[in-house]
N, C-alpha and C positions, 0 to 999 in steps of 0.2 A: 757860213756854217760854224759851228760853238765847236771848241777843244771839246777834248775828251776831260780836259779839268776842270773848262768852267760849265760841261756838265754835270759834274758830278756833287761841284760847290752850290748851284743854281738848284738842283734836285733835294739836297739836305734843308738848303734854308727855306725851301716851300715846306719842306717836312716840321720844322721846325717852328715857321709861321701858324702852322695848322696846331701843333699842339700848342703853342702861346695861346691861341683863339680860343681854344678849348679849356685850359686850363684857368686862364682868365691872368695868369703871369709865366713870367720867360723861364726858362728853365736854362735855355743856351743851347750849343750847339758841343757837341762832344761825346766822352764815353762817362760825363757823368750824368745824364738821365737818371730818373728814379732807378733804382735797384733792387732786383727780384732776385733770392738767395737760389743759388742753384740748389736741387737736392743734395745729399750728400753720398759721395761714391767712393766705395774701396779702392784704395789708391794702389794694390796691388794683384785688381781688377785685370782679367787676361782677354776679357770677348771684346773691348772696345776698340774698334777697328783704326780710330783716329790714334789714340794710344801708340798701336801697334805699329802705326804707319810712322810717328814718331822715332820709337825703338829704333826704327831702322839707324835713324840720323844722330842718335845719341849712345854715346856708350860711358864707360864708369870716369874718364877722365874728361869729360864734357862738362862745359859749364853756359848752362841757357839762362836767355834772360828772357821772362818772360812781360809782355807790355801789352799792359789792361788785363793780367792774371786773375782778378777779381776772389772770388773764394776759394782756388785751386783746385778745377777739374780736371787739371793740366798738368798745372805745378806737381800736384801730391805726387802722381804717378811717377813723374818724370824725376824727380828727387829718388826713388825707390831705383833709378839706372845711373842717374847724372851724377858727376863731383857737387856742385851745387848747383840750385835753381835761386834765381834770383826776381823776384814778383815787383813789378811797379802797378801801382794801382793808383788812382784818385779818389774812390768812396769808402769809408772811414767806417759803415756798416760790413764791406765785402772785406777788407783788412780785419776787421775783428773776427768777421768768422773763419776765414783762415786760420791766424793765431790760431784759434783754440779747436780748429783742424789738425794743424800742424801738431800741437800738442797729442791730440788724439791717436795721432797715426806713431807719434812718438819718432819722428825726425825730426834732424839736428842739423840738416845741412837746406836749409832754406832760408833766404834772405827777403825782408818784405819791407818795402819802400812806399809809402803809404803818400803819392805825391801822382798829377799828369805827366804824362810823358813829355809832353815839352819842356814844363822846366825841372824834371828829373836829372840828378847830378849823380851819373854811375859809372861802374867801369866799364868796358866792352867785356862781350863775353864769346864764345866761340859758336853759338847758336843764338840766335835773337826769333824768338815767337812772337806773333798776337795772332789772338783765334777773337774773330768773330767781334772785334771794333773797329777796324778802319771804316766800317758803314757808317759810323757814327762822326766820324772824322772831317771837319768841313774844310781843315788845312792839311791836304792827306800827303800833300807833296810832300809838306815839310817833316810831318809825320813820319813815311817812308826813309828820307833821305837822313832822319835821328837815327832810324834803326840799322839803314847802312854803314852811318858812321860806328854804329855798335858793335859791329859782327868781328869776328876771328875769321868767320869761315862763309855761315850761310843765313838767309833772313827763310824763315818759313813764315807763312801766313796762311789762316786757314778762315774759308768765307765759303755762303750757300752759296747759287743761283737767286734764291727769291732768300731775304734778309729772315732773322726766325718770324718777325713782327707780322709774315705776309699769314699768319694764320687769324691775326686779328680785322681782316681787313673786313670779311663779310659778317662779322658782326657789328663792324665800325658804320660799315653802312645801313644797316637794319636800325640800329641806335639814333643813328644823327642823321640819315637820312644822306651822305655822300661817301663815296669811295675819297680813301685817304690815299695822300702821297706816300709811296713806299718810301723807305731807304737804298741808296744802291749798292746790288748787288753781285753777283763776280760778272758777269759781260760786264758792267761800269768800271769796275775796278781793274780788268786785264785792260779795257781803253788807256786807263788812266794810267796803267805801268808802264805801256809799249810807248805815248805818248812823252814818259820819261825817262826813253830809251833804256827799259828796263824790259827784259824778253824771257821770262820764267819758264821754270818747268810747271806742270798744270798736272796732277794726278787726281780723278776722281772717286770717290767712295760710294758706293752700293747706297741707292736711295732707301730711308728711311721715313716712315708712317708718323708724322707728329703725335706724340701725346700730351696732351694738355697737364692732366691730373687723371689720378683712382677712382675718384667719386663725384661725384653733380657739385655738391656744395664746393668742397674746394676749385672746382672748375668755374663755380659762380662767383668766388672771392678775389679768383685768377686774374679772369676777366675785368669785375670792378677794377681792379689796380690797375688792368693794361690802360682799360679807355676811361679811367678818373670819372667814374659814373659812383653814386652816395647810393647807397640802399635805401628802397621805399621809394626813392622817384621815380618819375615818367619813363625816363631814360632804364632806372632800372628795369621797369614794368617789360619794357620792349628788349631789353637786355634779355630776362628770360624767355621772352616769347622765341626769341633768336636762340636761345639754347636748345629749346623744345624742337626746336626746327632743323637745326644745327648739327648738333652733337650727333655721334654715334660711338657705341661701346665696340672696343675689339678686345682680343683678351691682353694684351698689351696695358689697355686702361681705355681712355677717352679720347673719341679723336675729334675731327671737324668735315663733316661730306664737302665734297667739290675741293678740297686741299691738298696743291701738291704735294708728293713726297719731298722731304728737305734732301737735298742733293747736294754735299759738301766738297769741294776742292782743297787738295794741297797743292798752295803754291811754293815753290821754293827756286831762289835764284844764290848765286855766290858773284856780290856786288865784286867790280875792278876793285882792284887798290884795296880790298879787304885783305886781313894781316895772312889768312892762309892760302891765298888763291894764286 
């Protein structure tokens, strides 16, 4: 019978085989995959429940360090409560957009470290975040046990059930003609904590309705980018036939029939031997 980590290592590089195949070269395995800018959100936004769920755990003498912060749908916020937020990132487009977030919102106390986590050179901080990368993580042990070493106090991480990627799955197969390997998702990822005797607290948040995009086309440009399909081909051809098939409007925007609701987890543990515990 396979650990819980050489599941979860064995699961990524199939994941990761299939998009080499497809794309016709490697990309690697990590949190730096292509990268799709998030929209941009008011950083002192009050109905976001993940936010709020944070608030709890941070207050004005807090200093988080956020890992795979990407363009700050986290950070901003959490800068608007925290002493400082501290962003490590490795893609060089989601750092830029920050910066001139950061600017935007006109905060002074964020720090952006434009580097992977592995060989990031930072201080600890008394909260240690990553939202929604260790899926991507093919070395998640060591991953984990970075962010252990980081903490004051507490590591949070925040992961679905099904990875966001499980919205592209039945288009992937109308397209290409097979179901793709997912990424794993929280059951892989709670194996893989308990496994390194690591026994979290687990708080769920109220399932939410995927939106893709507002309008058809942007939802068609979405798409090309997820699954590296060119416009005017075959692929695209059956791409939209998948849309037509596919897609439904709610007033929210555009969703995808037969797709779960994403269903988010906060995990949070306070590792032994961390400076506050």
């Amino acid at each position: 019978m396979k650990s819980a980590i050489e599941s979860w290592r064995e699961q990524i590089l199939k994941f990761d085989r299939e998009m080499e195949a497809r794309r016709g070269s490697g990309h690697g395995h990590g949190h730096g995959r292509p990268v799709y800018a998030s929209r941009p959100l008011d950083p002192y936004r009050t109905d976001d429940p993940v936010v709020n769920g944070l608030f709890e755990l941070v207050g004005k003498d807090t200093e988080v360090l956020d890992v795979g912060g990407g363009a700050g749908r986290l950070a901003l916020p959490l800068a608007t409560r925290a002493r400082r937020v501290t962003v490590v990132d490795p893609s060089e487009d989601s750092v830029e957009l920050l910066k001139t977030r950061i600017a935007e919102a006109g905060l002074t106390n964020i720090t952006v470290i434009n580097e992977g986590w592995e060989d990031a050179d930072v201080p600890p901080a008394d909260l240690v975040l990553c939202s929604l990368v260790l899926h991507h993580q093919l070395e998640a042990v060591s991953f984990v046990e970075k962010m252990q070493e980081h903490t004051r106090d507490r590591v949070v991480v925040l992961e679905m059930m099904q990875t966001p990627g499980a919205v592209d799955r039945p288009f992937h197969e109308r397209v290409f003609g097979a179901a793709r390997t997912p990424l794993p998702g929280l059951p892989k990822l709670l194996a893989l904590l308990w496994e390194m005797e690591i026994f979290p607290d687990v708080s769920m948040f109220s399932p939410v309705t995927p939106v893709l995009e507002t309008d058809r086309d942007s939802v068609s440009e979405y798409m090309r980018r997820r699954l590296s399909v060119e416009e005017g081909t075959e692929e695209d051809e059956r791409l939209q036939v998948a849309m037509e098939e596919l897609l439904e409007d709610i007033p929210e925007g555009i969703t995808v029939r037969g797709v779960a609701p994403h269903r988010q987890a906060m995990i949070t543990w306070q590792p032994l031997g961390a400076f506050g515990s």
